[in-house]
Every structure is written in C-alpha cells, then in structure tokens.
N, C-alpha and C positions, 0 to 999 in steps of 0.2 A: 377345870381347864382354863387356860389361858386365855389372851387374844391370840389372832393366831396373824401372822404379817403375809406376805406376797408368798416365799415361798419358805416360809421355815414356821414350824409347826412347835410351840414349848407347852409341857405339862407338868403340873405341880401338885400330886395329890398332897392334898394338904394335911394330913396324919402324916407320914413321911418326912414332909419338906424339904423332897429332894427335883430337882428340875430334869427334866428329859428331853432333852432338844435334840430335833430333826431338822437336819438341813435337806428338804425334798429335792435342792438343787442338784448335788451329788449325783441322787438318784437318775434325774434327767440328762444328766452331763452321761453318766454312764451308757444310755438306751442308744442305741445306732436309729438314730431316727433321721439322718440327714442321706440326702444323696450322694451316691460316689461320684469325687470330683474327678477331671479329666485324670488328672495325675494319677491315681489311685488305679483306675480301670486302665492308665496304661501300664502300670507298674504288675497289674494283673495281669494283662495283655503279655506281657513278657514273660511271667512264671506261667502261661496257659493255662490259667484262669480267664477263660471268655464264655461266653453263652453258646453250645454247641453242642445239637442233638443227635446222636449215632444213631436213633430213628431214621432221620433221615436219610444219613448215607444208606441206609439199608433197602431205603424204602427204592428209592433212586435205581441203586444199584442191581435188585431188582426186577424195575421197570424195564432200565434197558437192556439188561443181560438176557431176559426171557422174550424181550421184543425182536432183541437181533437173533436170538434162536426160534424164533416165528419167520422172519425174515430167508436166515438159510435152509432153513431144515430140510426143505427138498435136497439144495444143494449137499445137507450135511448125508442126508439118507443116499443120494447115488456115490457118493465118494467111498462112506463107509462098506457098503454094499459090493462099487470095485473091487475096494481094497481085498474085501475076504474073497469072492474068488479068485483074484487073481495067486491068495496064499494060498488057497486049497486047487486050484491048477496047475500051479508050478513048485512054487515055494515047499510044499510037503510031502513032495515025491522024494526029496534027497535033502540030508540032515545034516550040513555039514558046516564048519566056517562060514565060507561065503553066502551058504545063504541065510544063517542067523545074520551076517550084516547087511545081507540086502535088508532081510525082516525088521532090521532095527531102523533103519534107514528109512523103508515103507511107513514106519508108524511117524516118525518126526515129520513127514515131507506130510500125512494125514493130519496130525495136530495143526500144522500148520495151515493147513486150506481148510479145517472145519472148527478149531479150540481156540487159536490165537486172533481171531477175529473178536471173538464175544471178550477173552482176556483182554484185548485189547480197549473195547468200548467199554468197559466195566471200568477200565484203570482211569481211562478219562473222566466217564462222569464221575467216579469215583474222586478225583481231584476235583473237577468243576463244584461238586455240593460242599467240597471242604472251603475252596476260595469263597463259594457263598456264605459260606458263614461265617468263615473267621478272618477271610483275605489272609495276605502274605504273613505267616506268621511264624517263624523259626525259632525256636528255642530250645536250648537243652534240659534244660533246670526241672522240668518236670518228668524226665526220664532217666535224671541224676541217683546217685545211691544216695538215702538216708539215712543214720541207723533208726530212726524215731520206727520208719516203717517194720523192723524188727519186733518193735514194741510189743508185744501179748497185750497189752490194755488199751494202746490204741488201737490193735488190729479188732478187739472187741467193741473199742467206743464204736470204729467205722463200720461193723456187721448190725452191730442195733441203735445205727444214727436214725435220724426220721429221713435222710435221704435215701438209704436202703430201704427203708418202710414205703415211697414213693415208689420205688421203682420196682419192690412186691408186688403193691397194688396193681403197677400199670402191667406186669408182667402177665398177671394173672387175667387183666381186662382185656389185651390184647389176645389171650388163650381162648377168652369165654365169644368174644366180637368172630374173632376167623374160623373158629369152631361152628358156630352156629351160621357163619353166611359158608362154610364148607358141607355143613348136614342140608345146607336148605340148597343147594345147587345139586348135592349126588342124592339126594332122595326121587329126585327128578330123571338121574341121568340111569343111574344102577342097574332098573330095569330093563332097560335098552342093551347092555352091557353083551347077556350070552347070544345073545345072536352073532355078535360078532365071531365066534367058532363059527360060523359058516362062511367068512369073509375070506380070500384070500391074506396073504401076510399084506403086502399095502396096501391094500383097503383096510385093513383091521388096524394098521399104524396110523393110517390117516385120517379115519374116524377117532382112534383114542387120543389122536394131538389135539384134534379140534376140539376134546371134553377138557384135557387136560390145559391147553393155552385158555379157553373161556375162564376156565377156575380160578388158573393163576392170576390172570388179569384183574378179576372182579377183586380176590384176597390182596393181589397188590395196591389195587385201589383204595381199600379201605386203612390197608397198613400203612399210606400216604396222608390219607385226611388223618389219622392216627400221627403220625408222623411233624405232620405243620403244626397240629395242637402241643406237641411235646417239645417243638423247636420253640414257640410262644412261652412254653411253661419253665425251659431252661436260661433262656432268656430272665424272663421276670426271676428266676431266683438266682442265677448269678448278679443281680441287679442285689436285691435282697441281702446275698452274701457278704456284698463289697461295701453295703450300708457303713456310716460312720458315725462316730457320734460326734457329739459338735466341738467336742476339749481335738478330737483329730483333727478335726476341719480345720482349728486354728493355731494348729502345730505344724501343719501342711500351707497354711497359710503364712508364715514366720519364718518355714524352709524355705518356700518357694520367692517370697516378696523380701525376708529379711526381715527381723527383729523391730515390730514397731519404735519400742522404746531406741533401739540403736540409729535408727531412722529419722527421729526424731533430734536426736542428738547431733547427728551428722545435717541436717536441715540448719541449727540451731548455730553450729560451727559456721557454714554455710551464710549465712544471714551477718553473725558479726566480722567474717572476711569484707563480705559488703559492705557492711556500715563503716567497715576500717579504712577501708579503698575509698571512698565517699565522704567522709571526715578528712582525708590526706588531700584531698579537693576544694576546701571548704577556703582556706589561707589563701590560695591563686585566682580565688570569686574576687568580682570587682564589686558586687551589691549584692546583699540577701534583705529579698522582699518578704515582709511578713506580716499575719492576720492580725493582730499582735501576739497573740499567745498560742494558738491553733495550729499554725502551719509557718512554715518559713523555707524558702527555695533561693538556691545561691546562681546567680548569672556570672557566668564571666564573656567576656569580649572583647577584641583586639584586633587590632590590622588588619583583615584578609579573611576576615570568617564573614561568610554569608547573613548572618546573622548571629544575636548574642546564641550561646549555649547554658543548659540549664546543668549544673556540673554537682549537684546536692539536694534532697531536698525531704521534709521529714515531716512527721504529725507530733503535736502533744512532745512528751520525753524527746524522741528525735529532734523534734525543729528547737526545741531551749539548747540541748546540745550543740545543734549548726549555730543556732546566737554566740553560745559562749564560746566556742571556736572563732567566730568569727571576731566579739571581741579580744580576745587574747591575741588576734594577729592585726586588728585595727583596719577589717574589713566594714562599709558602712553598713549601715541595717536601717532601712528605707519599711514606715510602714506602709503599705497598701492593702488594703483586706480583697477589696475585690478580683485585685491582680494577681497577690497569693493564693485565693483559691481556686482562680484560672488556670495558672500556671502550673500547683500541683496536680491537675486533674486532670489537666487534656496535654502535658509533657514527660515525658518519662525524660530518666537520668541518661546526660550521655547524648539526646536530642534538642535540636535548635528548636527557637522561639516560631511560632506558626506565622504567617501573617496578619492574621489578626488582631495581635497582640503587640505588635509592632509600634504602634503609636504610644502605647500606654509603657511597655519598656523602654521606648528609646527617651519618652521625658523623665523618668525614674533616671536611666542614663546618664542625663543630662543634667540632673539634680547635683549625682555623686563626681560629675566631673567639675560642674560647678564649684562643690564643696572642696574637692581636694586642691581646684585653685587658691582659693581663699586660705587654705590651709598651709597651700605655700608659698604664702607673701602675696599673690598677682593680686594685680586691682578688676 
C-alpha cells in the first residue's frame, strides 16, 4: 500500500505492478449530502413536490364533519322524521307525475337543511388544512400525462420503493392503534347494548349516538396525533428527497449568480475601462506627487474649482505607469512621500483635496508654478 493523500487513495501490489487509484472525491461529489437551496424547493414547489400529509386532511376532515353531525343531529333527526311522514301521508296515496316531482323536490329542499351543511364545512376545513400546509400553490405538471407513467418497470420500481414500504408500515400501524383503542371502548359499551330493545326508537337513537359520537371522537383523536407525526415525517423526507449534492449546488450556483470564470472576466474588462479613463486624465494633471517608487497621484487645478482635484492615482505597476504618462506629456513629477500616501489613501479618483491637506498641496503647487516660470524665460 501506498501513502495515501487527503482524499485519493493509490495501491500498488507489488507482484503486479500495476497502480489503482481512487479518487474518493467523486464518490463525495455524487452523495446528496447538502441542503436544498431556496431555488431547488421552489422549482419543487412548482412540480408539487412539497411536504404534505393526506393524514391530515383526513384527520381534520373528520373532526369537523362528525362534530357538525353532533352539532345538528337533533335538527337532522326531526327533519328526516318530517319528511317521511309527510311521504307516507300524502305523497303515497296517488302515484302519479306530480307527485314523483313533489318527491324529488322534498328530497333536495332535505339535502339541503341536513347534508349541505356538513358538505359544506368539510369543503372548508378541507381547504383550510391544504392552505396549511402548502399555501397558495397551483400547478398543473403534476396532473400532466406522462408516458414514463405507462412504464411496467417503473410502475413496479413505485409498488416496491421504500416509500410504499413506509406507508405499509404506517397503514398497517394505524389499523393495529384504532383497532385496539375501538375493542377497548365497545368491550365496555356492548353489554349495555340489548336493553336498548326495550327503549322506544328515540331513546334507543339517542343512547346509540352518544356510543357512537364518544367512539368517533376518541378514534379521531388519535388518528390526529397520528396525523401531526405523519405531517413531521413527510416534511423531513421531502426535505431528504430534494437533498443535493454539492457538483448541483454549484451548477445552481453558476445558473443563478453566472459563470464565475465569466464574472471574472467581465470584472477584469471592467477594471482596464478604468485604468483607460484614468490614464486619458493623467496628460491635463498639473503635478503628480509621488512616494518615489510606491505610489503616485495626479492633481489638476484651475480657475474656479474649490480646490485642486485628484484626477489619477495608482500603487507599484500603476503609479510607474501615471509617471511615464506623465513624462511623455511633460507633466512635473514632484516627490513627496508623505503627501503621496496621504493622498492616495483618504482621496479617491474624481474627489477634491480635503482640507487638511491644503497646505502641503498648495506649496507642491507652488513649487510647479514656479517651475513652469522659470521654464518660460520669467525672472
């Protein structure tokens, strides 16, 4: 065996002497080990791919549907109750047209004062659990035709995935949970049961609602904490699903932000625009101050400006550049060190001289008006 480096592993049986290199990076590049980024879970969000448990709605739906049939049921028991006699009163002594349409007529005007209530609050909560958990969320794509779904070999990957295996399991736990909190409530109640033959018909309705709403309530109850545990577990595995691995994260990172290397380029473009713009400045400077070798900043000044302005100014490579610019147009080149790294440091390009600095440029100034005297003839 080799040495082995950070993350690539070479071996050499040496009868052989043939080499075997692993690069283990691959292997990490491939594992979805990283979070889904925003983009990702909303490009999910789109295909309806979100975290969302039909426990729920179930459990919900119902709560309230057997609550608001606890709620009416007196009102549903006198309506229903009307209604038949008044068919076996009138209605069934003559068989005719009219009063199959009364008949049909009787039953919709009854759906309505006892069925369309609970349809109704069912629809609602029925929406309200969905806006819980996925909000506003419209899409086709997931109700689209595919032929994939056609597939025989996928329709078998999806029959013996581990996410059918999960929802065996839970199917079967939820059977074994309601079962046993169902045996352990009517083991209790059962006996009580034939006496109700001695009860008139409403008392014997109204004793077996009150077995029957305790039942439901207690099974619904548990099928709810059943329910929250399932919306948690769907959750963390749509989480799970949408995992990436890190070569996506920085392919999505390249979509989204744009091509570093191109980035870079366009930065780089970017930079010698400026230094062009900035050098085309350098010839209309009336003096460039400099460290001697380190730094160099170009002043210009004239008539009517508040103060000189710093119109160039560069480190190392740059500031030898604004020198030989500067010679080549016969701009003076004044050294000050302490000036020039004043200057480049607390002025940017394009900004006047502060006041502080005022004393120390205007005899620098002063130097090069000097000079350009002397240079033409004055005494």
């Amino acid at each position: 065996m080799r040495c082995m480096d950070e993350f690539r592993l070479s071996c050499k049986p040496c009868s052989e002497g043939v080499d075997f290199d692993f690069d283990l990076q691959l292997f990490a590049d491939g594992e979805k080990t990283e979070e889904p980024t925003a983009k990702k879970r909303e490009d999910a969000r789109k295909k309806g791919q979100v975290g969302k448990s039909q426990e729920l709605n179930t459990a919900f739906v119902l709560l309230v549907g057997f609550f608001v049939v606890k709620l009416l049921w007196e009102h549903i028991y006198v309506e229903i109750s009307n209604y038949m006699m008044y068919i076996y009163g009138h209605l069934m002594q003559n068989v005719d047209t009219e009063s199959v349409l009364q008949l049909f007529i009787g039953i919709v005007i009854l759906l309505a004062k006892t069925v369309f209530p609970i349809m109704i609050s069912i629809m609602l909560i029925g929406l309200a659990i969905n806006f819980f958990q996925v909000g506003l969320n419209f899409n086709t794509e997931s109700i689209g035709f595919k032929l994939d779904k056609l597939n025989p070999i996928n329709g078998f990957g999806r029959i013996f995935s581990k996410r059918t295996l999960v929802e065996l399991v839970k199917s079967i736990f939820k059977i074994i949970v309601i079962g046993f909190f169902l045996y352990n409530y009517l083991k209790d109640e059962i006996p009580f049961m034939p006496q109700f033959i001695y009860y008139d018909l409403g008392t014997s309705l109204q004793e077996i609602s009150k077995i029957l709403f305790a039942m439901v309530f207690q099974v619904i109850a548990v099928i709810i904490i059943m329910a929250v545990l399932d919306y948690a577990y769907q959750k963390w595995q749509t989480t799970q699903d949408l995992k990436m691995t890190k070569q996506e994260v920085k392919d999505e990172m390249k979509q989204s932000e744009g091509d570093p290397q191109i980035k870079g380029k366009i930065r780089q473009k970017q930079r010698q625009m400026a230094m062009s713009r900035m050098m085309q400045e350098v010839p209309k400077a009336d003096v460039i101050v400099t460290n001697p070798t380190h730094f160099a900043v170009a002043l210009q000044y004239h008539q009517g400006m508040t103060a000189p302005l710093v119109v160039a100014k560069g480190q190392d490579l740059v500031a030898q550049k604004i020198k030989d610019a500067a010679r080549e147009h016969d701009v003076p080149i004044v050294e000050n060190k302490p000036l020039a790294r004043a200057l480049f440091f607390s002025v940017e390009i394009g900004d006047i001289v502060p006041p502080e600095l005022y004393q120390a440029v205007a005899e620098v100034l002063a130097y090069v008006y000097r000079l350009k005297h002397r240079s033409y003839g004055y005494a």
